[in-house]
N, C-alpha and C positions, 0 to 999 in steps of 0.2 A: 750654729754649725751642726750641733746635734741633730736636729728636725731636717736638714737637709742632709744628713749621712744617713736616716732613718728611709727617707723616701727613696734614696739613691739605690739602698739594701730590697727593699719593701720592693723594689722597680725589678732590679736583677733577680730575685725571688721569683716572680709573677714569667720575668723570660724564661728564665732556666725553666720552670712548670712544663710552661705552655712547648720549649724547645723539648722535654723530656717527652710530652705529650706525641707531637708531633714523628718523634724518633720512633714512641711506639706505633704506632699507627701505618709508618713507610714500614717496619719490620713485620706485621701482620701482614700488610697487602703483598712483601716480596714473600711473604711464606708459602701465600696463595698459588702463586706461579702461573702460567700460563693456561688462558681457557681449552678443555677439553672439546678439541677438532675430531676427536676418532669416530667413525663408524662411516654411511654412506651419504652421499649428497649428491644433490638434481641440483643441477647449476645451471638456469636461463639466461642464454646469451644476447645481448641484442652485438652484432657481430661485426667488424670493422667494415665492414659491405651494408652496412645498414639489415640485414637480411638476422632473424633468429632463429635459434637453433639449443637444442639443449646437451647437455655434454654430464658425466657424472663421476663422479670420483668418490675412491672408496679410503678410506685415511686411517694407517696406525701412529699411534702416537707415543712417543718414547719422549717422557722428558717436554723438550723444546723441538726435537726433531721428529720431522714426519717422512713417510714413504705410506707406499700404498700402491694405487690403481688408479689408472685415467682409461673411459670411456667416450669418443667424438663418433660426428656421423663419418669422418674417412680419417679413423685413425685410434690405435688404445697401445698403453705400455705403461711402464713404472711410472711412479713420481719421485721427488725429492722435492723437499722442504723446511721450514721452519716456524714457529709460533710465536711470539715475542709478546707474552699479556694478550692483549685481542689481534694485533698483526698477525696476518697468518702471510708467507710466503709457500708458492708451489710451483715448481717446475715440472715441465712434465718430461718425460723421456722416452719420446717420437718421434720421427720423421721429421716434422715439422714441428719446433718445440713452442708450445704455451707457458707463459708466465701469468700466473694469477696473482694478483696484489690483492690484500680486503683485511675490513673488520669482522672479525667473528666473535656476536652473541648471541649465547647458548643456541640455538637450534635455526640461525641464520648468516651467511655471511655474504658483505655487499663489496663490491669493488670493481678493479679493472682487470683486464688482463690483455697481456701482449702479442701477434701471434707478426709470423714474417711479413703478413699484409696492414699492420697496421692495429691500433688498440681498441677493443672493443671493453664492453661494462656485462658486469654479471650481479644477480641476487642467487643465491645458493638457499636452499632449504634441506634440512637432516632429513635423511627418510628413513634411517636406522642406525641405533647403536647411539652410545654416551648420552646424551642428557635429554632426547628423544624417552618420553614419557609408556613404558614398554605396554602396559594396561592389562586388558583381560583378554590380548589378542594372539 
């Protein structure tokens, strides 16, 4: 009975470890917080009409929350938003309102977005500000 009270302790050891392990690890990665969205971005649309076009948006970032600037070819105003780790949310606040759904890492972001006519898909690339590499320019 001893050798098996030994391996049962020896067992719960190695979980607890591995459970402690793991606690730290979720506790770094929430420390990290959500990827840095701010500064300007070229967003190529291929656009629910099948037809592309590019649109840009300019993005402050507080936190989890964004605001900023939206640029189209018939149409610009605020935005509102959100960041969630790599989820980025963006509304825009136009005439005709745009939702942007996407992944953003560092200096790109890919997804869909909504508009009154229907969903079209975007890639986004940083063209200034946050993790955009500033140089000798």
């Amino acid at each position: 009975m001893k050798g098996h009270s030994a391996r049962i302790l020896a067992a719960l050891a190695v979980v607890s470890f591995f459970g402690l392990f793991v606690g730290i690890r979720g506790v770094k990665a929430q420390e990290q917080g959500p990827v840095d969205v701010s500064g300007k971005w070229t967003l190529y649309c291929k656009d629910p009409n099948g037809s592309t076009s590019a649109k840009y948006l300019e993005i402050k970032q507080n936190g989890v929350n964004l605001s900023g600037h939206f640029k189209g070819p018939n149409q610009s105003g605020g935005i509102e938003g959100t960041i969630n780790e790599h989820h980025i949310l963006v509304r825009t606040k136009t005439r005709d309102v745009l939702t942007f759904r996407g992944r953003a890492d560092g200096n790109t972001i890919v997804g869909t977005f909504h508009a009154r006519r229907g969903t079209g898909q975007f890639q986004a690339i940083r063209t200034e500000g946050g993790s955009v590499s500033q140089g000798g320019e």
